[in-house]
N, CA and C of each residue as an Amber inpcrd file, in Angstrom:
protein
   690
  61.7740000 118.1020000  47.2690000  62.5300000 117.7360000  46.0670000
  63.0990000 118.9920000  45.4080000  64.3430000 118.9390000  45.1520000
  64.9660000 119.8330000  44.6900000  65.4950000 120.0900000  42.5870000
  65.1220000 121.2480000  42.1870000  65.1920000 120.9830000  40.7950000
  65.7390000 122.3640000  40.4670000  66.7840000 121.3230000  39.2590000
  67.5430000 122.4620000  38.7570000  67.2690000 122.8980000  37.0490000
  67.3570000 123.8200000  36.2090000  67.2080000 124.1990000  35.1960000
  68.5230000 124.2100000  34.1640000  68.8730000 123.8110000  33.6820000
  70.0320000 124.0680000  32.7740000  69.7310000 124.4930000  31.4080000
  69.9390000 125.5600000  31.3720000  69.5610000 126.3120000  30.1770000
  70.9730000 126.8030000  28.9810000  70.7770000 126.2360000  27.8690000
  71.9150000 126.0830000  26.6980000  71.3380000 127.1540000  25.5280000
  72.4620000 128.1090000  25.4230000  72.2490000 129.0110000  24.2780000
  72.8120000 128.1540000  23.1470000  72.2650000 129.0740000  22.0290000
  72.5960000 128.7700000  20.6060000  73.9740000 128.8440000  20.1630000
  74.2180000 129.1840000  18.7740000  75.3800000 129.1080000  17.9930000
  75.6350000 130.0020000  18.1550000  77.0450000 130.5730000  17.9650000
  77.2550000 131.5690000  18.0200000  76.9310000 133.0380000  18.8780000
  76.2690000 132.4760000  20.2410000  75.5180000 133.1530000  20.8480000
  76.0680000 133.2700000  22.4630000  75.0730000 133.3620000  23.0210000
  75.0630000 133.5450000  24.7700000  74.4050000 133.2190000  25.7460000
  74.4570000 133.4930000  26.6310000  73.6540000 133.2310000  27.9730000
  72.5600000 134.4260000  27.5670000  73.0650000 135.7180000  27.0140000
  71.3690000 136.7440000  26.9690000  70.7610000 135.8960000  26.2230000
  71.0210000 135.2220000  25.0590000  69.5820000 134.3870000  24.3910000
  68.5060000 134.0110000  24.9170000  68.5690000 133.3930000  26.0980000
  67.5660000 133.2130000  27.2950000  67.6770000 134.0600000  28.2380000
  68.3770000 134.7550000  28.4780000  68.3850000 135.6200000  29.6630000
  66.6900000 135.9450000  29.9780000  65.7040000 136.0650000  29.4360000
  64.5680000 136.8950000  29.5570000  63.5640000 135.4730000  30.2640000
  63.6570000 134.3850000  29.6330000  62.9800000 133.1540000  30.5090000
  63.5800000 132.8920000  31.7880000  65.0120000 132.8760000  31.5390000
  65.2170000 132.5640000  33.0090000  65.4320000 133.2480000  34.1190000
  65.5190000 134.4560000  33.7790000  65.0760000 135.3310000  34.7850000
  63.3810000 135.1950000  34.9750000  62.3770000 134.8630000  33.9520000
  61.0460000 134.4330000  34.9350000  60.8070000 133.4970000  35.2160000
  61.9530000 132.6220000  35.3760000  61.9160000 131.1880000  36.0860000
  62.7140000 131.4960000  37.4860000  63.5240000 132.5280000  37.4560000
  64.4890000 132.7670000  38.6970000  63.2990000 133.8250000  39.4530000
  62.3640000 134.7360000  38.8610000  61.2780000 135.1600000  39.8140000
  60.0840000 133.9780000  40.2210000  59.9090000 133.5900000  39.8660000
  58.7230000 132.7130000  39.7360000  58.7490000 131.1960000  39.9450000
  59.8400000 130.9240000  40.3340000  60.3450000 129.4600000  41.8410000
  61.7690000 129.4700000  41.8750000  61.2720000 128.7650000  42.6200000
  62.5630000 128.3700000  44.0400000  64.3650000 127.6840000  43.5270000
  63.8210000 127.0150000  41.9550000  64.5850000 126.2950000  41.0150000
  66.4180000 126.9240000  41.3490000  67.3650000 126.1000000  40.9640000
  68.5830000 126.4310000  40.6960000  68.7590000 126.6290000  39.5040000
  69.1640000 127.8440000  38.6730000  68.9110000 127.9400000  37.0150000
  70.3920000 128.0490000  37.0670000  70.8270000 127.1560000  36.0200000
  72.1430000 127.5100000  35.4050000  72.2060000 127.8920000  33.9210000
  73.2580000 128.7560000  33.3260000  73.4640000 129.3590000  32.2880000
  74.5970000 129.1090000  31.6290000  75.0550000 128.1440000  31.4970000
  76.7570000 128.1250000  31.3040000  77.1000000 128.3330000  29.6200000
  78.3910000 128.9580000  29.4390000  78.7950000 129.5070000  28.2600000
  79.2350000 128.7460000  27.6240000  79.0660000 127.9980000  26.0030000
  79.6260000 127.1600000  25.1650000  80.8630000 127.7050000  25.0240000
  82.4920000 126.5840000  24.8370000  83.8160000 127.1480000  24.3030000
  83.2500000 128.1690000  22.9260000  84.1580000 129.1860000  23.6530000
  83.8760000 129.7070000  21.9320000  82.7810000 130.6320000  21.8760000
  82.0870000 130.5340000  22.7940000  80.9550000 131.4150000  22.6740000
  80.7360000 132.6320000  23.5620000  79.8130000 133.4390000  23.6670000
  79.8510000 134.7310000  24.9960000  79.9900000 135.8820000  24.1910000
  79.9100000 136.9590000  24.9960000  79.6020000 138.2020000  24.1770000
  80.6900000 138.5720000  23.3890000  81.9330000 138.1270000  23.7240000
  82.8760000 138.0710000  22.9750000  83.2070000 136.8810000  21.9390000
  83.0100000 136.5940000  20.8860000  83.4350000 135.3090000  20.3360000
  84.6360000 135.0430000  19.7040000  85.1270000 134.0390000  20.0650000
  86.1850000 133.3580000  19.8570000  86.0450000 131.9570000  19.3310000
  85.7760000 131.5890000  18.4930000  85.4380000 130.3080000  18.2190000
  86.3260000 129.6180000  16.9990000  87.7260000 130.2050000  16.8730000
  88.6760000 129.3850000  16.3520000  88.8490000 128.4410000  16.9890000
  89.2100000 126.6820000  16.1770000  89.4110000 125.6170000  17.2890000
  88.8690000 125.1520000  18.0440000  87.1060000 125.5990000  17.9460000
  86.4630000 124.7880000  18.7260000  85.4500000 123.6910000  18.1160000
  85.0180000 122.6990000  18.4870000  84.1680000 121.7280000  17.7040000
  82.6730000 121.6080000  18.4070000  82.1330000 120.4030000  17.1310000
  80.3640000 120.1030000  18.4480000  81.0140000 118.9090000  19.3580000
  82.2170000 118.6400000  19.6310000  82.4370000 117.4620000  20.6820000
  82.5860000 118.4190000  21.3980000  83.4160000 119.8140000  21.4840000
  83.6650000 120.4530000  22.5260000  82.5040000 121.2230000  23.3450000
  81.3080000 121.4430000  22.5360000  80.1540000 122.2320000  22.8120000
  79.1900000 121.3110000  23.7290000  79.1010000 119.8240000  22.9030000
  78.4610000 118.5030000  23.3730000  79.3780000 118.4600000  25.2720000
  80.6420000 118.4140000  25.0940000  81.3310000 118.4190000  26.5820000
  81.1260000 118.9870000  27.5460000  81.2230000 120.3460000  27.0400000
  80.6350000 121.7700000  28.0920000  79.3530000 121.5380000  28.2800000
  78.2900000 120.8110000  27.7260000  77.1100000 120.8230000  27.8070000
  76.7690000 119.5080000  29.2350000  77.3920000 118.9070000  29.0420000
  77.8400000 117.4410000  29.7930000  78.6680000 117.7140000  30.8520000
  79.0580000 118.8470000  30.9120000  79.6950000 118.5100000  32.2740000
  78.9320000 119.7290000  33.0200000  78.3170000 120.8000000  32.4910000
  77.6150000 121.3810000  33.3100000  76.4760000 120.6610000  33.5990000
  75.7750000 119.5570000  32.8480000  74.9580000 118.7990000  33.3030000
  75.3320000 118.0950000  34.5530000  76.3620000 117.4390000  34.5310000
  76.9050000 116.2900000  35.4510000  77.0900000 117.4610000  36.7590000
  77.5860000 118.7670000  37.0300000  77.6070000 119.4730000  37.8260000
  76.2750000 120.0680000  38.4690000  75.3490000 120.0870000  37.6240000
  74.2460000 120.9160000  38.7170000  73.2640000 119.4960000  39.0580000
  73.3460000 118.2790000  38.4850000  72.7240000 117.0630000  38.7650000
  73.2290000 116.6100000  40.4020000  74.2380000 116.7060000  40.5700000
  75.0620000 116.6370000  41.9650000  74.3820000 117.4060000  43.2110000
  73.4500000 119.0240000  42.4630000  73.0930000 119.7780000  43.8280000
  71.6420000 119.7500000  43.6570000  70.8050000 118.9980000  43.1180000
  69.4170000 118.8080000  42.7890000  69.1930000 117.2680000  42.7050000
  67.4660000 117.3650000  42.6060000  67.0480000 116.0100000  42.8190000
  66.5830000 115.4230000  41.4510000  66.3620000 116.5710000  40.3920000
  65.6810000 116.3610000  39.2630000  66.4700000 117.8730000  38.7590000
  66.1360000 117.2880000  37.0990000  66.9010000 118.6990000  36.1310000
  66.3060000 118.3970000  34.7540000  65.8530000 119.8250000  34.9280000
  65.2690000 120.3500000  33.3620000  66.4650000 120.5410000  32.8360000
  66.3490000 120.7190000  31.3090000  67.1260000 121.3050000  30.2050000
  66.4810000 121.9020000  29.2640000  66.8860000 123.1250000  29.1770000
  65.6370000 124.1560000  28.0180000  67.1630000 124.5790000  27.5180000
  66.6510000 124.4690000  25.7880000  67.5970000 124.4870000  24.7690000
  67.3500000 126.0030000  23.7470000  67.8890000 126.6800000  23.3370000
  67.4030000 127.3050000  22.5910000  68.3440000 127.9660000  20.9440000
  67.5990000 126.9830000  19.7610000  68.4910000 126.9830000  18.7510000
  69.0940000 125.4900000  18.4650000  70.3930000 126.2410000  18.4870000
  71.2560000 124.8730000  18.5280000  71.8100000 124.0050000  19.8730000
  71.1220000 124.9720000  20.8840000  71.0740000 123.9820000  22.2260000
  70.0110000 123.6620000  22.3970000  68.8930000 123.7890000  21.9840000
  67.9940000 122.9320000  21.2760000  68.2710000 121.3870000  21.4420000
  69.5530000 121.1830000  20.2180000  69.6750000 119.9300000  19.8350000
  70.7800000 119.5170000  20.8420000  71.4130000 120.3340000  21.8210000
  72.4000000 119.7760000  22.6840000  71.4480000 119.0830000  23.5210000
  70.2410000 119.9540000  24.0540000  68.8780000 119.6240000  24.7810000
  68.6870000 118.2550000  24.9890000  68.4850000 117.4950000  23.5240000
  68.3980000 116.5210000  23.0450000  68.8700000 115.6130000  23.2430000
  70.5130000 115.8200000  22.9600000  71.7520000 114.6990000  22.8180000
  71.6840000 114.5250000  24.6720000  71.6390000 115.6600000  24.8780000
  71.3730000 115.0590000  26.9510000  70.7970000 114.1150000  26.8700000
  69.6470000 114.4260000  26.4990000  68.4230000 113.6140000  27.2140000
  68.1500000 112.0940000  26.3170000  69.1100000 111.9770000  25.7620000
  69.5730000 110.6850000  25.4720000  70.7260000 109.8210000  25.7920000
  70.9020000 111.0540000  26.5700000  72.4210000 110.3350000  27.5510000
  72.2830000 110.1630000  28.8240000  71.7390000 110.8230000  29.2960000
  71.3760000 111.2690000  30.7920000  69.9550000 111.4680000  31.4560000
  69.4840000 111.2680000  32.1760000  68.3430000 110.8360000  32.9800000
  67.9660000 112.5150000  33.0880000  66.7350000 113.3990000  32.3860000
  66.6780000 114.7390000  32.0470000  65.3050000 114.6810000  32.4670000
  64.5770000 115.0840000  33.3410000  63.2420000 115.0710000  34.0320000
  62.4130000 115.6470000  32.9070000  62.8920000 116.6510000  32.2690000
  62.1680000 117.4810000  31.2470000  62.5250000 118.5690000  30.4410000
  62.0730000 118.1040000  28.8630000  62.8960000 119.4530000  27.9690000
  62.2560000 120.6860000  27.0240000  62.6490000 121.3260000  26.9940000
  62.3330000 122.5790000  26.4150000  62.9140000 123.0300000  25.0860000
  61.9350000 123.0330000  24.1530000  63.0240000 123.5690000  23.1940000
  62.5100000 124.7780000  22.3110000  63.1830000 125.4200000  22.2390000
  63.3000000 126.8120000  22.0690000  64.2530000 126.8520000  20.4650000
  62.6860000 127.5290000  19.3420000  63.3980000 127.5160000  18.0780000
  64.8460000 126.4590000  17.6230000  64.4640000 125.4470000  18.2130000
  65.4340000 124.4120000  17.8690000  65.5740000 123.9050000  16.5590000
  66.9100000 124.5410000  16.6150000  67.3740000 124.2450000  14.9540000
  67.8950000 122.9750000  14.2040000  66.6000000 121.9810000  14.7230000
  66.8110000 120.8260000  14.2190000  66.8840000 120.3360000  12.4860000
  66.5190000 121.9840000  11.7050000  66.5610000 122.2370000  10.2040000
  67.4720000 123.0830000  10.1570000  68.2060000 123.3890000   8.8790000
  69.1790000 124.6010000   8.8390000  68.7650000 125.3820000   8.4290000
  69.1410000 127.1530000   8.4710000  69.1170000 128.4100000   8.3970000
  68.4770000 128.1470000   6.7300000  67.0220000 128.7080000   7.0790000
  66.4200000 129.2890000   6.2300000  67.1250000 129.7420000   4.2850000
  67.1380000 129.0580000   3.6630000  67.8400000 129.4000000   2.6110000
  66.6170000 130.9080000   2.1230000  65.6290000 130.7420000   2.1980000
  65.0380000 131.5330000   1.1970000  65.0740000 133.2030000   2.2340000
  65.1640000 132.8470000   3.2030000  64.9690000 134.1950000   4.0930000
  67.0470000 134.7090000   4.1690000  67.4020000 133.9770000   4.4090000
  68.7660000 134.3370000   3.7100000  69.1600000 134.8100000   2.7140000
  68.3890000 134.7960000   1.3470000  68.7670000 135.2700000   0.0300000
  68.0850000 136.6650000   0.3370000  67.2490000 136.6350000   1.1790000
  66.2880000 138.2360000   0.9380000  67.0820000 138.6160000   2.1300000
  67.2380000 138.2870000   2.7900000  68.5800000 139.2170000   3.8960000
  69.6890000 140.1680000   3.1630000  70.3330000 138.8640000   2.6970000
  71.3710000 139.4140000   1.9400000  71.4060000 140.3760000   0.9850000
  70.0380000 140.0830000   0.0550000  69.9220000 140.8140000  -1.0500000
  69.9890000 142.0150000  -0.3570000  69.1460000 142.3680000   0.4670000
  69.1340000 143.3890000   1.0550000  70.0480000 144.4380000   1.5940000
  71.0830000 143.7300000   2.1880000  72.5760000 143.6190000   2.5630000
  73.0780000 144.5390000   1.3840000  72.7440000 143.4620000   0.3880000
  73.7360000 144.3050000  -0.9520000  73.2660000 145.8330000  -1.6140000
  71.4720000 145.3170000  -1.2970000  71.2190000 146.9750000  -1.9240000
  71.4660000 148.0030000  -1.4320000  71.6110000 147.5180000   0.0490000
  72.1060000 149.0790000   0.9660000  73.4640000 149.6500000   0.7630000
  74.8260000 148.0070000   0.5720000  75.8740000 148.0870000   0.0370000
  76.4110000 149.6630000  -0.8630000  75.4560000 148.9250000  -2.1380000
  75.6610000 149.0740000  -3.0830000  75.0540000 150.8240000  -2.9850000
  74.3030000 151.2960000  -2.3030000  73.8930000 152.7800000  -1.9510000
  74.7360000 153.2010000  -1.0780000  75.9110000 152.5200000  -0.4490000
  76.8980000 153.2590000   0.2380000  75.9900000 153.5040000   2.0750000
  75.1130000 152.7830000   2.1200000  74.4420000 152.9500000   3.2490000
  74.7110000 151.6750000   4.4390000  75.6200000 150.8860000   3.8450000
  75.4690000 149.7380000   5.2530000  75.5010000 149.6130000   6.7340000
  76.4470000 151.1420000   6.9020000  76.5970000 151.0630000   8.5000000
  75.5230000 151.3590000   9.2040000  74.3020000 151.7360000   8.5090000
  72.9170000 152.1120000   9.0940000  71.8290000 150.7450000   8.7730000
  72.3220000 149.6990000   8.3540000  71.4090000 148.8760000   7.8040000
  71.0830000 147.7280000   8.9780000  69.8800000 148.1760000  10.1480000
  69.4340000 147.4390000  11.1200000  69.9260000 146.0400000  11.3010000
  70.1620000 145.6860000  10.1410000  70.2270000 143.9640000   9.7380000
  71.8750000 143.8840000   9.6760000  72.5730000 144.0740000   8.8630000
  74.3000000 144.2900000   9.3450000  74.5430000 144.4740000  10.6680000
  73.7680000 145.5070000  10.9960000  74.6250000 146.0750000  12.4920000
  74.4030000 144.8960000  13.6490000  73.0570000 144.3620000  13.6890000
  72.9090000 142.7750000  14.2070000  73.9460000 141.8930000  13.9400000
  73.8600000 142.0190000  13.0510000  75.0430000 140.2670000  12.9040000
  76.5760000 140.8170000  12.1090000  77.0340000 142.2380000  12.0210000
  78.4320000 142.1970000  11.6260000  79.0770000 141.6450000  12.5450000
  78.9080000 141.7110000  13.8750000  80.0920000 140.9590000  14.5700000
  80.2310000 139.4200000  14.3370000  78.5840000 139.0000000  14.1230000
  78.9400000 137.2050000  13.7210000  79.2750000 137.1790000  12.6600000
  79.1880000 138.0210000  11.2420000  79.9320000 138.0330000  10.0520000
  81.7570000 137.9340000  10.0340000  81.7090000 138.3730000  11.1860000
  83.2150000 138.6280000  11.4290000  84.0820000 137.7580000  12.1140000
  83.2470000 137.0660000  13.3580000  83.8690000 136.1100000  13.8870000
  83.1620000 134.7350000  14.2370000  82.9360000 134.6310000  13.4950000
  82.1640000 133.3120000  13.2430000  83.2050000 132.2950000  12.0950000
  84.0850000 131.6850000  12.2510000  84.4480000 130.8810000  10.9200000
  84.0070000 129.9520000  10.4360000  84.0510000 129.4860000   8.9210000
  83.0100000 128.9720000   8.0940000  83.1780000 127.3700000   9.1560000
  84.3850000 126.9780000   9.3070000  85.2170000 125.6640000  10.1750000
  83.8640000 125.6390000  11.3480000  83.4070000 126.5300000  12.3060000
  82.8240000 126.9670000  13.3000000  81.1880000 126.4110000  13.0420000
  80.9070000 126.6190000  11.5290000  79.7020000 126.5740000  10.7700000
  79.4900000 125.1890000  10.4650000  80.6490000 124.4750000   9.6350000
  80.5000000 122.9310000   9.9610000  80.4320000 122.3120000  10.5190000
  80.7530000 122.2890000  11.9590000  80.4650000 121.9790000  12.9090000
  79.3620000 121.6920000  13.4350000  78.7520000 123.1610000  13.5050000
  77.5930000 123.4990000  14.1970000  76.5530000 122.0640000  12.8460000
  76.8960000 122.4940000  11.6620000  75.9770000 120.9160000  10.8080000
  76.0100000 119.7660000  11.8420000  77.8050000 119.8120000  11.5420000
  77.8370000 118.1550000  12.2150000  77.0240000 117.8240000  13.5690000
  77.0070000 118.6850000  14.7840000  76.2100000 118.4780000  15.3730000
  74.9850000 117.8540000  15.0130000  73.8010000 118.8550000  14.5040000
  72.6520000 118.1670000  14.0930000  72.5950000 117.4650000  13.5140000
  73.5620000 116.6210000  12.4430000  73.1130000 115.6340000  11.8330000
  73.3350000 114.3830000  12.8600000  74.4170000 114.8130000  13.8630000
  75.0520000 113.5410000  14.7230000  73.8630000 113.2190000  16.0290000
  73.0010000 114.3300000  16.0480000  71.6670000 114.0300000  16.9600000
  70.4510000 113.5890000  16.8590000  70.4520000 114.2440000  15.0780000
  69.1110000 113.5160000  14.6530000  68.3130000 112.3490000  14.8230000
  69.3400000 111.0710000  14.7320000  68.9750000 109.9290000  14.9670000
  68.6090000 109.6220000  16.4680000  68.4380000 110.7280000  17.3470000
  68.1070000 110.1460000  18.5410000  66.7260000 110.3320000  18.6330000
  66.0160000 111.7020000  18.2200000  64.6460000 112.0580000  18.0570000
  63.8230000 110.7880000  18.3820000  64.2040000 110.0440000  17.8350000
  62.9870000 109.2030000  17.8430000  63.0480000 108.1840000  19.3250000
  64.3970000 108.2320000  20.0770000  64.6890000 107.6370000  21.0750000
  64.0660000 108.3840000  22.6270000  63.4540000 109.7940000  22.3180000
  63.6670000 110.7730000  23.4780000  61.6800000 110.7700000  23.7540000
  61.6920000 109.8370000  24.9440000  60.4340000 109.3200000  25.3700000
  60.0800000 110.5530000  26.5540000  61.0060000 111.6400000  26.8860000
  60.6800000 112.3650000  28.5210000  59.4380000 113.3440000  27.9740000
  58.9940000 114.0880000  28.8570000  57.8710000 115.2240000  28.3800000
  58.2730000 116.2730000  27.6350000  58.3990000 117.1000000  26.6750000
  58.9950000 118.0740000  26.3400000  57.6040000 119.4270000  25.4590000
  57.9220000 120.3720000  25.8750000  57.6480000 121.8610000  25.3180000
  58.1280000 122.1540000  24.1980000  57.6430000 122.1270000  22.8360000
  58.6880000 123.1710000  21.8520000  58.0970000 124.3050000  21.6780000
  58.8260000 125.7320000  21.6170000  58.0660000 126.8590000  21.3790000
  58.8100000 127.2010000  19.6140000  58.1410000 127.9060000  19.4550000
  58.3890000 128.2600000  17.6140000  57.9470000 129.0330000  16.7780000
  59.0520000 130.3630000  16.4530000  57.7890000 131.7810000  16.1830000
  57.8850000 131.5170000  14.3140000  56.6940000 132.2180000  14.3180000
  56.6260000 131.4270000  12.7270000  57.2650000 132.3320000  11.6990000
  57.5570000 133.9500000  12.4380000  58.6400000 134.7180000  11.4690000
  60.4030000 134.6050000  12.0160000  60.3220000 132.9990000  12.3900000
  61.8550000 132.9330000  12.6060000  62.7000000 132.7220000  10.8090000
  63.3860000 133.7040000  10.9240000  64.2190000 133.6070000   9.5900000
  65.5230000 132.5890000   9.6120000  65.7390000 132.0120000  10.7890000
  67.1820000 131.1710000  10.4640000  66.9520000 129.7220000  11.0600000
  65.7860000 129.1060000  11.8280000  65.2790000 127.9640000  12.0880000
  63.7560000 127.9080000  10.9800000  63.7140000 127.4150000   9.8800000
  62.1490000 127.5210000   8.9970000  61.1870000 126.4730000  10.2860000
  60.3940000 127.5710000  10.5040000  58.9580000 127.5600000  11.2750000
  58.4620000 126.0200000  11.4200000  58.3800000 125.4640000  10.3270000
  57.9860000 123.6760000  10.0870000  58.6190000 122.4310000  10.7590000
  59.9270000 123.3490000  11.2320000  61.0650000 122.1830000  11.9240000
  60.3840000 121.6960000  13.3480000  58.9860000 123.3580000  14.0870000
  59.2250000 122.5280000  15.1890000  57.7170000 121.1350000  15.1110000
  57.1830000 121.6200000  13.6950000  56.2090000 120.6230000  13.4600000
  56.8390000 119.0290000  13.1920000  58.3090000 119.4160000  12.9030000
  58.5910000 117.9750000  12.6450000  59.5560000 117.4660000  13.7280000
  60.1950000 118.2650000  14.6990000  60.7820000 117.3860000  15.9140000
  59.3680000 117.0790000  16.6200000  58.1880000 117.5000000  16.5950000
  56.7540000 117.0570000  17.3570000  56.5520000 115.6130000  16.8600000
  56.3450000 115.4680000  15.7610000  56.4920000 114.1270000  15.4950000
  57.5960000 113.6090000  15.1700000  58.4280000 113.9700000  14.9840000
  59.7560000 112.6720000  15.6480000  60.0560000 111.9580000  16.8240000
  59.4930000 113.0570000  17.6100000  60.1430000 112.5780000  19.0310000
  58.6950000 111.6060000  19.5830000  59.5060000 110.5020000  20.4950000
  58.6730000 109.3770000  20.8070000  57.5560000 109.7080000  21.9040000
  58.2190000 110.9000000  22.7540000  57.1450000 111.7540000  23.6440000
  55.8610000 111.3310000  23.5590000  55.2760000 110.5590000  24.7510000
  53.5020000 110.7820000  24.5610000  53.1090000 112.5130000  25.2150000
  53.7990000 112.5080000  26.1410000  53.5060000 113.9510000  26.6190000
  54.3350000 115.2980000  26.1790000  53.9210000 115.6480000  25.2060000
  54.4760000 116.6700000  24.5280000  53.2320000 117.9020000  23.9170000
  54.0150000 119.5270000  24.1510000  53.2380000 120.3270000  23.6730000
  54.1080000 121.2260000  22.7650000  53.2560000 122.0650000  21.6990000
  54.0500000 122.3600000  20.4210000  52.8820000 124.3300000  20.7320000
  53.9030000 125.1620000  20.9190000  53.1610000 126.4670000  20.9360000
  53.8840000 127.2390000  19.5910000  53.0220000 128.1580000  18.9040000
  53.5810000 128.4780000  17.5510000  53.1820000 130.1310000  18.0700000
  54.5180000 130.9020000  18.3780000  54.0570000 132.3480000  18.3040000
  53.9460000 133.1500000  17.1180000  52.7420000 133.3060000  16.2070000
  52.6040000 134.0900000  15.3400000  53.4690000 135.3940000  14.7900000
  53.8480000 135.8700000  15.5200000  54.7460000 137.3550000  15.4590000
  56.3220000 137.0300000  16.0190000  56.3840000 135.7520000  16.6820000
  57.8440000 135.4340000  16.8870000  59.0260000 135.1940000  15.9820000
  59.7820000 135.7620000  16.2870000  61.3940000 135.6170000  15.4040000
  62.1130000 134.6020000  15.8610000  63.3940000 134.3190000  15.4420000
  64.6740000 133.4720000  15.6980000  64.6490000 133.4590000  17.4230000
  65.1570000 134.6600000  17.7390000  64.9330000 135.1030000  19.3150000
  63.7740000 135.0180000  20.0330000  63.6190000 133.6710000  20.2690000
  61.7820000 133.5570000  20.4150000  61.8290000 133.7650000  21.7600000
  62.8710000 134.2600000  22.8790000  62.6090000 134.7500000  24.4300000
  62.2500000 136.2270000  24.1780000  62.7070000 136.9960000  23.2050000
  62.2660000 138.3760000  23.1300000  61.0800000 138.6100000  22.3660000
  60.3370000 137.9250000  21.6600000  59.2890000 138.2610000  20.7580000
  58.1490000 138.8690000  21.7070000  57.0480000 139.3160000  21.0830000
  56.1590000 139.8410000  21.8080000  54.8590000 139.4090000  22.6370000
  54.8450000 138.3790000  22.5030000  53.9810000 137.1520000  23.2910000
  54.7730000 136.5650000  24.6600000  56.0130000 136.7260000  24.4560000
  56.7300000 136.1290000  25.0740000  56.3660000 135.7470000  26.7620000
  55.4780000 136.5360000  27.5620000  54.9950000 135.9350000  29.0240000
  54.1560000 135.2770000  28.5730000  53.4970000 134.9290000  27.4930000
  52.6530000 134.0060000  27.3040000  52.5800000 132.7210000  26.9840000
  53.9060000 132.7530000  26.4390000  54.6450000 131.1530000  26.5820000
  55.4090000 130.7600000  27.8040000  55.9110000 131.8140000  28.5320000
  56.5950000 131.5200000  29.4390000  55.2450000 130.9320000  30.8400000
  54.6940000 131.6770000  30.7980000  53.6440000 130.8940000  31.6000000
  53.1170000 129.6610000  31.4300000  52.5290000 129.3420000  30.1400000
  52.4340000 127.8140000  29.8680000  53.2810000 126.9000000  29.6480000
  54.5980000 127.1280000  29.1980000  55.8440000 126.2430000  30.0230000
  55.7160000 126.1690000  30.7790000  55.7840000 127.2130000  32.0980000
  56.5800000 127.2490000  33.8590000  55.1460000 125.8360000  33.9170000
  53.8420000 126.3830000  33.9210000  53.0350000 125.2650000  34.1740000
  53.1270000 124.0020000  33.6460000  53.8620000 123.6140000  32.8690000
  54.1120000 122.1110000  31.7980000  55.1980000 121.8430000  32.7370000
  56.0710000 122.4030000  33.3120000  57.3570000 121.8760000  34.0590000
  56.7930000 121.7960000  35.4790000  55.9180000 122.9250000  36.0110000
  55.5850000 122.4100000  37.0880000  54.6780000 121.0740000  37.3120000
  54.1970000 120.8200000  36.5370000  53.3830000 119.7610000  36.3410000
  53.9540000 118.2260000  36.4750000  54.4570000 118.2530000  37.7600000
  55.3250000 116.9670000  38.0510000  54.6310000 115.5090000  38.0540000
C-alpha cells in the first residue's frame, strides 16, 4: 500500500514552515511527501488578488493530484493550513490529519500589543533595523495586504462549522509560547472535532513555528508513530 503526505503551509508563508518535519518523514519512510505553494505565497510574496477560494483550490487540486499516485493520503496542516487540513478532510476521503499550531483562533491580540509596543519603543530610540522582531516580519509588514488578511478570516470562519463533522484520526501539536495562534485553540479543535482517535501534544517552550521549536524530534516521532499506526 502506497501513501502519500500532503503537507500545507500557513499564511503568508511557505513550504520552509514544514520543511524540518518533512524532511523527517522523507528520512524516515518510504512515503511520497508533497509541499505545494499557496497562490500568493513562497519566499517571495505576492498576494495581491488572491482569495481563501483560491488557497482552498490549490489545496484541492494538489490533493486530487498526489491521490492519483498513492493508495492512501495524509494531510498535515500547519497554521492556517491547519484549517485547509480540515476543509479536505471534509471533502475528500483523507486517511489522516495533522495539525500543526492550527489557527483555528485568531492572532493573539494580547501578544500583539506587546510586540508592537515593542516595535514602537525601539522606533521611537531610532533602533528598528536591529529589532530581532521587525527584521522577522518586515517583509510580511510589507507585503501582506490588509484584503489578503480578510480573507485569511474568511477562511476560518467558512471551516469552522465542519469541526464537528471530521470523524478521521488526527494529531494536533501546540507550543504554548505561540504568540499568533493563543495556545487554548488546540484544546478546543480537541474537542470539537468528532475524532474518537485523536492525540493533543502541548510543547512547553514551542512558538508559532512549532517545526523549529526545541522539542521538535520529539513530536515528530510520536506523530510518524500515530500515522504509522494503520
Amino acid at each position: 500500500m502506497t501513501i502519500g503526505v500532503l503537507c500545507i503551509h500557513g499564511f503568508s508563508g511557505g513550504a520552509y514552515e514544514v520543511e524540518p518535519f518533512t524532511a523527517y518523514l522523507r528520512a524516515n519512510t518510504d512515503w511520497l511527501i508533497e509541499t505545494p505553494t499557496l497562490s500568493g505565497h513562497g519566499e517571495e510574496l505576492k498576494m495581491k488578488g488572491f482569495t481563501a477560494q483560491h488557497w482552498l483550490m490549490d489545496a484541492e487540486l494538489a490533493f486530487r493530484a498526489l491521490s492519483k499516485n498513492v493508495d492512501e493520503v495524509i494531510v498535515v496542516g500547519f497554521s492556517m493550513g491547519g484549517i485547509i487540513a480540515l476543509y479536505l478532510a471534509k471533502r475528500y476521503k483523507v486517511k489522516k490529519l495533522v495539525l500543526l499550531s492550527a489557527a483555528a483562533k485568531y492572532i493573539s491580540p494580547k501578544q500583539l500589543v506587546k510586540d508592537f509596543k515593542m516595535l514602537a519603543t525601539e522606533a521611537y530610540h531610532r533602533n528598528l533595523s536591529n529589532n530581532e522582531l521587525f527584521l522577522r516580519y518586515r517583509h510580511k509588514f510589507n507585503n501582506v495586504p490588509l484584503a489578503a488578511t480578510i480573507e485569511f478570516m474568511k477562511l476560518v470562519q467558512r471551516v469552522a462549522p465542519y469541526y464537528q463533522d471530521i470523524k478521521i484520526p488526527v494529531y494536533i501539536v501546540q507550543g504554548k509560547l505561540d504568540g499568533i495562534v493563543p495556545y487554548h485553540t488546540a484544546q478546543y479543535l480537541f474537542d470539537q472535532l468528532a475524532s474518537t482517535n485523536k492525540k493533543l501534544y502541548f510543547s512547553n517552550n514551542g512558538k508559532h513555528h512549532i517545526c523549529y521549536c526545541e522539542d521538535c524530534f520529539d513530536w515528530f516521532t510520536k506523530v510518524l508513530a500515530f500515522l504509522k499506526d494503520m
